[in-house]
Every structure is written in C-alpha cells, then in structure tokens.
TISELUM-13979 format. One line per 2 residues: number of its first residue (from 1); for each residue x, y, z of N, C-alpha, C, O. Coordinates in nm, 3 decimals, always signed. Each point is the difference from the previous one (the first is absolute). Example, Ala and Ser with C-alpha at 12.3 -4.5 7.8 and 13.67 -1.06 7.14 Angstrom:
2
1 = +1.319,-0.569,+0.780,-0.089,+0.119,+0.000,+0.090,+0.120,+0.000,+0.104,-0.002,+0.066  -0.139,+0.107,-0.138,+0.082,+0.119,+0.006,-0.077,+0.109,+0.073,+0.051,+0.111,+0.017
END
This chain:
112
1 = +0.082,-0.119,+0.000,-0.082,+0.119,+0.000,+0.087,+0.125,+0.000,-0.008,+0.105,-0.065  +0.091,-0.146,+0.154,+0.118,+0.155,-0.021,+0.062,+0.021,-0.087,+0.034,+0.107,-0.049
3 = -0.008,-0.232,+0.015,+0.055,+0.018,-0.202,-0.115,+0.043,-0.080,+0.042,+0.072,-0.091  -0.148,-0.083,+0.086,-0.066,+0.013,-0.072,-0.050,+0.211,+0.000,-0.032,+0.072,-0.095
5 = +0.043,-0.044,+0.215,-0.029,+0.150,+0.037,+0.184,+0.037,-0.023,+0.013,+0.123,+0.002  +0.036,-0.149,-0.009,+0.174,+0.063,-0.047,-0.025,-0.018,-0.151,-0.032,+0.091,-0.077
7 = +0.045,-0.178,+0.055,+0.003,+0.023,-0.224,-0.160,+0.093,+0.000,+0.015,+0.093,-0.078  -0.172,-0.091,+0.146,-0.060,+0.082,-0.035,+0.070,+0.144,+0.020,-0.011,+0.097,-0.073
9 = +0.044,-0.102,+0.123,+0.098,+0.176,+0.073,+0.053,+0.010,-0.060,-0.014,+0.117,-0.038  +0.134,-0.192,-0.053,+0.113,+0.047,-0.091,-0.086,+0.017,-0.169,+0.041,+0.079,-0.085
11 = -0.135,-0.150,+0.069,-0.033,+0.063,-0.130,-0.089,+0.131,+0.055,+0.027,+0.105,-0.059  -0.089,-0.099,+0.124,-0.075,+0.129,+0.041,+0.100,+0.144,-0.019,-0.019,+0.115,-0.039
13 = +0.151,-0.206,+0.099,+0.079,+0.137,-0.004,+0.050,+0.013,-0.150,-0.027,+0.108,-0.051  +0.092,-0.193,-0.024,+0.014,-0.013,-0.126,-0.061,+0.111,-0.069,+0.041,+0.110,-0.039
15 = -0.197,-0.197,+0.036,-0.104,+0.114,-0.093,-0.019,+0.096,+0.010,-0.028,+0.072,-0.096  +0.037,-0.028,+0.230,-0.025,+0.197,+0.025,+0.126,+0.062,-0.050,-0.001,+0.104,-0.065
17 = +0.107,-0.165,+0.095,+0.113,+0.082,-0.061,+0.070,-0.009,-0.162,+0.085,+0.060,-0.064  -0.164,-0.155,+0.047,-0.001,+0.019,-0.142,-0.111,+0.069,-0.098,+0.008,+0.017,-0.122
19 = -0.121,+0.018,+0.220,-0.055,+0.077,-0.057,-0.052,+0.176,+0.019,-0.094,+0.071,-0.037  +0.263,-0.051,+0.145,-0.008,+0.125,+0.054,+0.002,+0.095,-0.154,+0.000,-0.050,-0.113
21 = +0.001,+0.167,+0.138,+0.004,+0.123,-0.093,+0.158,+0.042,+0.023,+0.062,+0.029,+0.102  -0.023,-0.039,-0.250,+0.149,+0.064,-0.046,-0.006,+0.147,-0.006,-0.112,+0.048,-0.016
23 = +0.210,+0.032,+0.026,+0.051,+0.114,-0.022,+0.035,+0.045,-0.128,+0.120,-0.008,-0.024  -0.204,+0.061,-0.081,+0.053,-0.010,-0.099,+0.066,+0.171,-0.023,-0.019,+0.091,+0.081
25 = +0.065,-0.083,-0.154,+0.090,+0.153,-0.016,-0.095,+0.023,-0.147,-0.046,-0.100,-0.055  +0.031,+0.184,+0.018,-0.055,+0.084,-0.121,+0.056,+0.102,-0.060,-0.039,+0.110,+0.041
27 = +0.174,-0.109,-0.186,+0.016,+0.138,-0.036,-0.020,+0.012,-0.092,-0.042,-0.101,-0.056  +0.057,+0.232,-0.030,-0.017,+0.000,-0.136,+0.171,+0.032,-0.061,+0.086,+0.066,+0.058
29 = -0.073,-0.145,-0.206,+0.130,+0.006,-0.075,-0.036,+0.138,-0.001,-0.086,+0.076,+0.047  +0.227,-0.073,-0.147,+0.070,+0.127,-0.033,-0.074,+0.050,-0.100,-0.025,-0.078,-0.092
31 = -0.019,+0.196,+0.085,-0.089,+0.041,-0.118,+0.084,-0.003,-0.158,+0.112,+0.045,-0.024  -0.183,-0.098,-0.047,+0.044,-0.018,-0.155,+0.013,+0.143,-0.044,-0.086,+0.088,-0.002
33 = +0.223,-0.082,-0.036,+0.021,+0.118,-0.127,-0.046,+0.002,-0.075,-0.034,-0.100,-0.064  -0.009,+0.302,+0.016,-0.061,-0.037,-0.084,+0.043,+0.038,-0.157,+0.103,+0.065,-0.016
35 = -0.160,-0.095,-0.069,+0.021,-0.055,-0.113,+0.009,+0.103,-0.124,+0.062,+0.000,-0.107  -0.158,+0.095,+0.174,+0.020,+0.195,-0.009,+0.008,+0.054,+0.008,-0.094,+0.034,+0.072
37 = +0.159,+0.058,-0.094,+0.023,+0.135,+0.072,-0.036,+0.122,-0.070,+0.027,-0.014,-0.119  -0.090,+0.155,+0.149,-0.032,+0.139,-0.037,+0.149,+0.084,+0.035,+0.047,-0.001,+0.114
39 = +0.022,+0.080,-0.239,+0.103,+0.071,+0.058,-0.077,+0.119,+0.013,-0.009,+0.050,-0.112  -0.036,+0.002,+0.178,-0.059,+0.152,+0.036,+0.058,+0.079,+0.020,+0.091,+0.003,+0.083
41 = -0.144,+0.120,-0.184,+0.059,+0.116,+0.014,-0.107,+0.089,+0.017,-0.083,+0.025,-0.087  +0.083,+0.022,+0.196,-0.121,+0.108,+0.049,+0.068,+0.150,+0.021,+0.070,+0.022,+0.099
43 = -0.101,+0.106,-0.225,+0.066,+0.098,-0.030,-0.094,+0.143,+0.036,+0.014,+0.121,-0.018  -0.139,-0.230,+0.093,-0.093,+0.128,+0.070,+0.048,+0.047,+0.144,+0.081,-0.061,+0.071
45 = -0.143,+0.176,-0.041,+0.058,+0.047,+0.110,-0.085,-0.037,+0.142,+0.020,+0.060,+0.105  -0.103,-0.153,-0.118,-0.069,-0.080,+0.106,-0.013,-0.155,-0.008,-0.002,-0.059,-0.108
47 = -0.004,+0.008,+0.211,+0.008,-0.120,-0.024,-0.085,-0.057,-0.051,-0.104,+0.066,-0.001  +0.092,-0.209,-0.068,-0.075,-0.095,-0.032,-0.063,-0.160,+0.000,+0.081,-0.094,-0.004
49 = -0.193,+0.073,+0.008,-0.019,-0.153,+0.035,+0.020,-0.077,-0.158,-0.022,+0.065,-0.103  +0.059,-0.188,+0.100,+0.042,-0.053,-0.088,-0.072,-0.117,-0.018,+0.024,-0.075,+0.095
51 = -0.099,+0.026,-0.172,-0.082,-0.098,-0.006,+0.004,-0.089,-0.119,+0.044,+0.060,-0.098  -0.074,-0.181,+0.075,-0.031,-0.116,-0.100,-0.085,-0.050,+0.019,-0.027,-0.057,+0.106
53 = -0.073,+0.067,-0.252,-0.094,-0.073,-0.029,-0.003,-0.127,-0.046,+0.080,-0.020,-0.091  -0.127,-0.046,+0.115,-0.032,-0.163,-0.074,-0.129,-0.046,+0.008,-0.042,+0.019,+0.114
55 = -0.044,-0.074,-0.189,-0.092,-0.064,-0.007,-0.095,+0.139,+0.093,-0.029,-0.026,+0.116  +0.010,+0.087,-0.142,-0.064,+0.133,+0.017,-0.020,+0.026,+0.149,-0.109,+0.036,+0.044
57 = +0.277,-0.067,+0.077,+0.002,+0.039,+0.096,+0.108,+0.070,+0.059,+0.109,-0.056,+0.013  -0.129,+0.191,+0.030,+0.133,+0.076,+0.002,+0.072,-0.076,+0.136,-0.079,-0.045,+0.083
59 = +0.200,+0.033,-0.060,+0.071,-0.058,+0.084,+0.096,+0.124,+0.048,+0.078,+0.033,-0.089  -0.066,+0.043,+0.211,+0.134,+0.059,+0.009,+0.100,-0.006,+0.017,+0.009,-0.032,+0.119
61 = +0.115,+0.044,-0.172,+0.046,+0.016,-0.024,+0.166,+0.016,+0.121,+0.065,-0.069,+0.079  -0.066,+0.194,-0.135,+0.083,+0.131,+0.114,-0.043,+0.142,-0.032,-0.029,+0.048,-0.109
63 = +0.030,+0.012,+0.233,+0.038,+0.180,+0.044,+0.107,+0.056,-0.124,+0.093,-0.044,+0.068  -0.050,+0.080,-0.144,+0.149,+0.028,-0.042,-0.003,+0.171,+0.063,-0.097,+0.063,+0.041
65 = +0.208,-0.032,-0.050,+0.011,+0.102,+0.055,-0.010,+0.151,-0.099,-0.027,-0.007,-0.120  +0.048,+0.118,+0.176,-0.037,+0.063,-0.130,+0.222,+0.039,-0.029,+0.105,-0.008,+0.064
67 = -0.154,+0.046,-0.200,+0.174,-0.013,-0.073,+0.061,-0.080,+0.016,+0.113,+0.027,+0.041  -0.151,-0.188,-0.065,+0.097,-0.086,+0.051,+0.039,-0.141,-0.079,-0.104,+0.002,-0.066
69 = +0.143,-0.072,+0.039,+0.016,-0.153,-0.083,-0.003,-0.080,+0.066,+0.094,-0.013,+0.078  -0.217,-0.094,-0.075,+0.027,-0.109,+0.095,-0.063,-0.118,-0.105,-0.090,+0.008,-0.084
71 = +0.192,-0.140,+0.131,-0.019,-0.109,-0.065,-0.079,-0.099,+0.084,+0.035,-0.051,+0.106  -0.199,+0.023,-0.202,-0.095,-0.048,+0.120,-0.066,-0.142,-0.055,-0.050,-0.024,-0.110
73 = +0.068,-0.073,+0.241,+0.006,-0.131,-0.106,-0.166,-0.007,+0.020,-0.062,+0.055,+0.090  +0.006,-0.137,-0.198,-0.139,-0.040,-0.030,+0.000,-0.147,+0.101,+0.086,-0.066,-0.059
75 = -0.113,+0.016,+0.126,-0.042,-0.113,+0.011,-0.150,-0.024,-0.041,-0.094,+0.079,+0.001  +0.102,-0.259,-0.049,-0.126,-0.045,-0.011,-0.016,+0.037,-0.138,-0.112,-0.031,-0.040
77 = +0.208,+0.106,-0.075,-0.030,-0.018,-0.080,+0.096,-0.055,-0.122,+0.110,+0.050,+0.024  -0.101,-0.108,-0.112,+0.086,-0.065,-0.057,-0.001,+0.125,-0.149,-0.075,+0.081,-0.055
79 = +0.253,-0.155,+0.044,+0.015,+0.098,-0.104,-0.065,-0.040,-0.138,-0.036,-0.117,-0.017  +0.018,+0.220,-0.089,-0.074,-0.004,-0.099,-0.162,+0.026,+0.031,-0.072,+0.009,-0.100
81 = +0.018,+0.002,+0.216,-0.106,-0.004,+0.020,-0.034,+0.130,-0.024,+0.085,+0.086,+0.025  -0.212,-0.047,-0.077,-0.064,+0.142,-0.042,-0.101,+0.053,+0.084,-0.117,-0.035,-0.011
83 = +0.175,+0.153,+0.130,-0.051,+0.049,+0.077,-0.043,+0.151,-0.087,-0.001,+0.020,-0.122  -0.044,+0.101,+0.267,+0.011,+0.137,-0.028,+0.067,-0.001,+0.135,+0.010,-0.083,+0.091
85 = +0.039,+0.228,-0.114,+0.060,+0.075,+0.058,-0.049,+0.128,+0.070,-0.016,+0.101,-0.069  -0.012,-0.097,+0.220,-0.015,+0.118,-0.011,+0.087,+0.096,+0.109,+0.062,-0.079,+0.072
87 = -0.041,+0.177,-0.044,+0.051,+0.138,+0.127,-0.091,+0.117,-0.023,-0.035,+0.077,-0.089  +0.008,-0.114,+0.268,-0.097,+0.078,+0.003,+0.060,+0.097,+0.096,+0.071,-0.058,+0.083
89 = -0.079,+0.217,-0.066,+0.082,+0.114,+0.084,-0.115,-0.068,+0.134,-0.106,-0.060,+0.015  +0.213,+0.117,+0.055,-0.057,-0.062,+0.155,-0.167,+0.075,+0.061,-0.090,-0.061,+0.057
91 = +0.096,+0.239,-0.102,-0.089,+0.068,-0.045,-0.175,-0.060,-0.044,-0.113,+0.029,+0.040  +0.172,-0.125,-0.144,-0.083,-0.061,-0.084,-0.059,+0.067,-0.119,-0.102,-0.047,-0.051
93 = +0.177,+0.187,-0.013,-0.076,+0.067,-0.088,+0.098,-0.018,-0.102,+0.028,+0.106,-0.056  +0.037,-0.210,+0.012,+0.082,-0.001,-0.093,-0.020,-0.170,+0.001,-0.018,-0.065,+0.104
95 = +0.025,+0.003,-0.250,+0.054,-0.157,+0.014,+0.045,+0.000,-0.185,-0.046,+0.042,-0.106  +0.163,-0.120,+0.157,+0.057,-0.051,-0.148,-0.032,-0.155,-0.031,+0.010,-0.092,+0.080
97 = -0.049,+0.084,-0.217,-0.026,-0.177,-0.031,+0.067,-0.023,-0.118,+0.013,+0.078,-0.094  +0.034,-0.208,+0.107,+0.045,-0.042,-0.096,-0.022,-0.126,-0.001,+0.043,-0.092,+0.069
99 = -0.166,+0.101,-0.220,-0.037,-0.167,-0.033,+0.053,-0.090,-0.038,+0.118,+0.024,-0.022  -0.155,-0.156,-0.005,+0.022,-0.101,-0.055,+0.165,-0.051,-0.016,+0.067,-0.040,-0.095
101 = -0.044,+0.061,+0.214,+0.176,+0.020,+0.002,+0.049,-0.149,+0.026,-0.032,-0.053,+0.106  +0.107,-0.014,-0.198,+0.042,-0.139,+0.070,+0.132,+0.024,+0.044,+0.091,+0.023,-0.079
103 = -0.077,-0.027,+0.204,+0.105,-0.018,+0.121,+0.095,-0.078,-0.030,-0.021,-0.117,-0.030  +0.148,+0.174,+0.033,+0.115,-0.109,-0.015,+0.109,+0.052,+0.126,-0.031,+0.103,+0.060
105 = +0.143,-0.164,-0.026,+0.063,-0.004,+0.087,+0.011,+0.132,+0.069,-0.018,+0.041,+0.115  +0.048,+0.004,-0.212,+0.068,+0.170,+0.072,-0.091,+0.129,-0.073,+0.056,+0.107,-0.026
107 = -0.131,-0.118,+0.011,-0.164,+0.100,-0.080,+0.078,+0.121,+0.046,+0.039,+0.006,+0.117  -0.014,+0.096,-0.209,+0.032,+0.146,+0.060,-0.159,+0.084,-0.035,-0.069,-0.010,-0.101
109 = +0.048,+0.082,+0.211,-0.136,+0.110,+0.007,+0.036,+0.154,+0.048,+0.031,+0.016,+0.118  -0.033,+0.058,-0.177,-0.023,+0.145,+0.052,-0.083,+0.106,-0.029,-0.038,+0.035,-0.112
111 = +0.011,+0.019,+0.229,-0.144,+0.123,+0.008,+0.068,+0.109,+0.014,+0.103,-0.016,+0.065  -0.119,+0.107,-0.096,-0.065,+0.021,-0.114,+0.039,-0.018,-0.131,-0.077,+0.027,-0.092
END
C-alpha cells in the first residue's frame, strides 16, 4: 500500500511539473532596410511634411527641415513601384505632388 501511494505521488509530481508554464521571452528582429530611398531637397523657407502614396493611402513620411537635404528611406515599398509624392509646408497652405513616380534606390526630389 505504501508503494502503491509513493509511485501515486511521484507521477502526481511528474505531471504538474511538466505541465507548469514556461517563461517565454518575446522580441522583434532588426527592422529590414529599406529598399528606397527619397534624396530631398527642401529649398522653402519653412518646413515640410513628406508623404507617399500607394494604393490611394498617404503614409508619412518625415518633417524635413526648411533649406535642407535629407536622404529619407521609404519602407514597405519596393523599388520600381509607382507611388505619388507629396510635401506639404507644415502651415498647410502650400503642397507639392508629384505623380506616378516609380521609386528606385536613391529618387532625387526638390521643392520648389
């Protein structure tokens, strides 16, 4: 009988600890480079928001600054792909577009 309540006890213990809850860790990789880039040249004297269209949803971009060149990568979109373009003054009473533009590595843009 005491053997029989010792092996019940040792699988009892067995099963709970094999079916405790693990610790799992959760991160995210390294974000993928991307595949495009906007060389911007913003030659207004206020700054601007910088945006891409695709499939008829503007995405932003970056701030660029006003008088300044900055090289701004696209993620999420692959090259050759045919977006628009737009900068808009921070204001909002000014915006430049430029359609049907297919994106390749290093796209140069300047406003004005």
């Amino acid at each position: 009988m005491k053997a029989m309540i010792a092996s019940l006890a040792l699988v009892l213990v067995a099963t709970t600890s094999g079916c405790a809850g693990r610790q799992v860790e959760v991160t995210t990789g390294p974000e993928p480079a991307a595949d495009v880039s906007i060389r911007f040249t913003n030659n207004l004297t206020q700054a601007v928001n910088l945006y891409v269209a695709s499939g008829g949803t503007d995405v932003f971009l970056k701030q660029v600054s006003s008088n300044s060149v900055e090289n701004v990568p696209v993620r999420g979109i692959t090259a050759g792909a045919t977006v628009t373009l737009r900068a808009r003054t921070v204001d909002g009473t000014r915006t430049y577009t430029r359609d049907n533009i297919s994106l390749a590595a290093n796209y140069e843009w300047r406003v004005p």
